[in-house]
C-alpha positions in Angstrom: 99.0 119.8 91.7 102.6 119.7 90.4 103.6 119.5 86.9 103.7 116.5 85.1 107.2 116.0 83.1 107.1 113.6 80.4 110.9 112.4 79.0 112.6 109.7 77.8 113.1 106.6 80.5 116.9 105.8 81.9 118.2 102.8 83.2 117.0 104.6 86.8 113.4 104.2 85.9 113.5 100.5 85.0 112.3 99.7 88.4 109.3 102.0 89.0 108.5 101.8 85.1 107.6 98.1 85.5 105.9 98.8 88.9 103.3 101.3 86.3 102.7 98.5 84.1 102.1 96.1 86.9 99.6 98.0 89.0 97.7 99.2 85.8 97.6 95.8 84.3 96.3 94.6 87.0 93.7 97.4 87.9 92.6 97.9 83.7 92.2 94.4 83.0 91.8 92.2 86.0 90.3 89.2 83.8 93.3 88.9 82.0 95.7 86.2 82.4 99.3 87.8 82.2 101.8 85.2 81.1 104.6 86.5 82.8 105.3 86.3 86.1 106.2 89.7 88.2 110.2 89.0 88.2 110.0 88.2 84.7 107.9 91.6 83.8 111.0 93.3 85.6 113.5 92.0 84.1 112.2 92.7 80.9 111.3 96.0 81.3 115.5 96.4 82.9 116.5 94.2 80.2 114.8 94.9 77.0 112.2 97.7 77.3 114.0 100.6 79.0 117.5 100.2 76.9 116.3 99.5 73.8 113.1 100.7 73.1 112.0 104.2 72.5 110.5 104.6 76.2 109.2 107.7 77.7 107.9 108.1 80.8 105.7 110.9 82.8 107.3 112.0 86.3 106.0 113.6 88.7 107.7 114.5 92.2 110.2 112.1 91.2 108.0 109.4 91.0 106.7 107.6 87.2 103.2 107.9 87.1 102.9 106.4 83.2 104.5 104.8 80.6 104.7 104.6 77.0 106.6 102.8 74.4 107.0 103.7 70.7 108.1 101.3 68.2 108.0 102.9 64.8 104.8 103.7 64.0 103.3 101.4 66.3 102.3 102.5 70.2 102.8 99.6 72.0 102.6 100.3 75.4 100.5 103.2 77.4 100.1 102.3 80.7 99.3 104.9 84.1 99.7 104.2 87.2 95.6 103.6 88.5 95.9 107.0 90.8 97.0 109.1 87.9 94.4 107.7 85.1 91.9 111.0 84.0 94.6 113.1 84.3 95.6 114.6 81.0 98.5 112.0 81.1 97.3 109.8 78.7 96.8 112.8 76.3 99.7 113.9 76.3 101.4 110.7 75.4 99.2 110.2 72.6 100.0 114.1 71.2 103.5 113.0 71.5 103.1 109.1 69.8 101.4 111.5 67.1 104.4 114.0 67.2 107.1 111.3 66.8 105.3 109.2 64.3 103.5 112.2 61.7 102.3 109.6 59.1 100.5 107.5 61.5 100.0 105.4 64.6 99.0 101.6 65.0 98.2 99.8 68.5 96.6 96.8 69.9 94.1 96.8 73.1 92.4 94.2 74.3 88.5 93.6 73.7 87.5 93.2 77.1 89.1 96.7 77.6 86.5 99.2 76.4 88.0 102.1 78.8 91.1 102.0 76.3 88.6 101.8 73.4 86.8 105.0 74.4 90.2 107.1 75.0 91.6 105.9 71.5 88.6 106.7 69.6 88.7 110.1 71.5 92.0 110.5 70.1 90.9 109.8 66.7 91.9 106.1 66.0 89.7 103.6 64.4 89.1 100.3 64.8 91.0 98.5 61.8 91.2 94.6 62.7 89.7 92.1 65.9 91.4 88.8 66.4 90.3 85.9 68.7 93.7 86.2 70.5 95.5 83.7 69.2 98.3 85.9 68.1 99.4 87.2 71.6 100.9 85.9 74.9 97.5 86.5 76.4 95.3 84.4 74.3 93.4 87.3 74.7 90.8 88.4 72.3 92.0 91.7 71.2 91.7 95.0 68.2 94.0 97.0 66.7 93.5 100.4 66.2 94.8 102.9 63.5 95.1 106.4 63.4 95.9 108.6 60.3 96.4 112.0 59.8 
């Protein structure tokens, strides 16, 4: 198998970096309605995401297999593409999240997405808060998560 690199994203991986969250979005969580069309997912991801988040991405034979995006101390994106999910990937994203932010980690999921509950309870996040979905483009029901050292 050949290595996984995981780095910071560049204006070069805007492209395939919204490709990941497409494909994964709509393999995780088929029964959930994204707001956005696929253009518009693009464009932000060129736009917004990429350039002015903190963005990393995981690489592997020049192609992005995940994604994750850090916003302080909250993880607000972690997306793989389907053929890479069980992978370590995911891991190692988290171990970094938990690197850059040392005094503690908040993220979102959706309910109806209990694989992403497992993997953040593995990791040692609890469950902190569930909403009816009001709060989010989705109108999704959804939990955030915390994790403390």
């Amino acid at each position: 198998m050949s290595p996984v690199a995981i780095r910071r994203a560049t204006a070069s991986d805007a492209a395939a970096t919204a490709d990941v969250y497409l494909r994964s979005f709509a393999a995780a969580l088929p029964t959930v309605v994204r707001p956005r069309s696929d253009d518009e997912v693009r464009a932000y991801f060129r736009d917004v995401v990429v350039p002015s988040r903190e963005t990393w991405v995981a690489v592997v034979n020049d192609q992005v297999a995940g994604l994750m995006v850090l916003a302080g101390d909250l993880l607000s994106q972690l997306y793989l593409a389907p053929d890479w999910r069980g992978r370590g990937i995911g891991d190692r994203f988290v171990a970094l999240a938990k690197e850059r932010s040392p005094q503690g980690l908040s993220l979102w999921t959706f309910q109806v997405n209990r694989p992403a509950h497992r993997f953040y309870e593995r990791h040692g996040f609890v469950e902190a808060e569930r909403t009816d979905g009001s709060g989010n483009e989705e109108r999704e029901p959804d939990l955030r998560y915390v994790w403390r050292p």
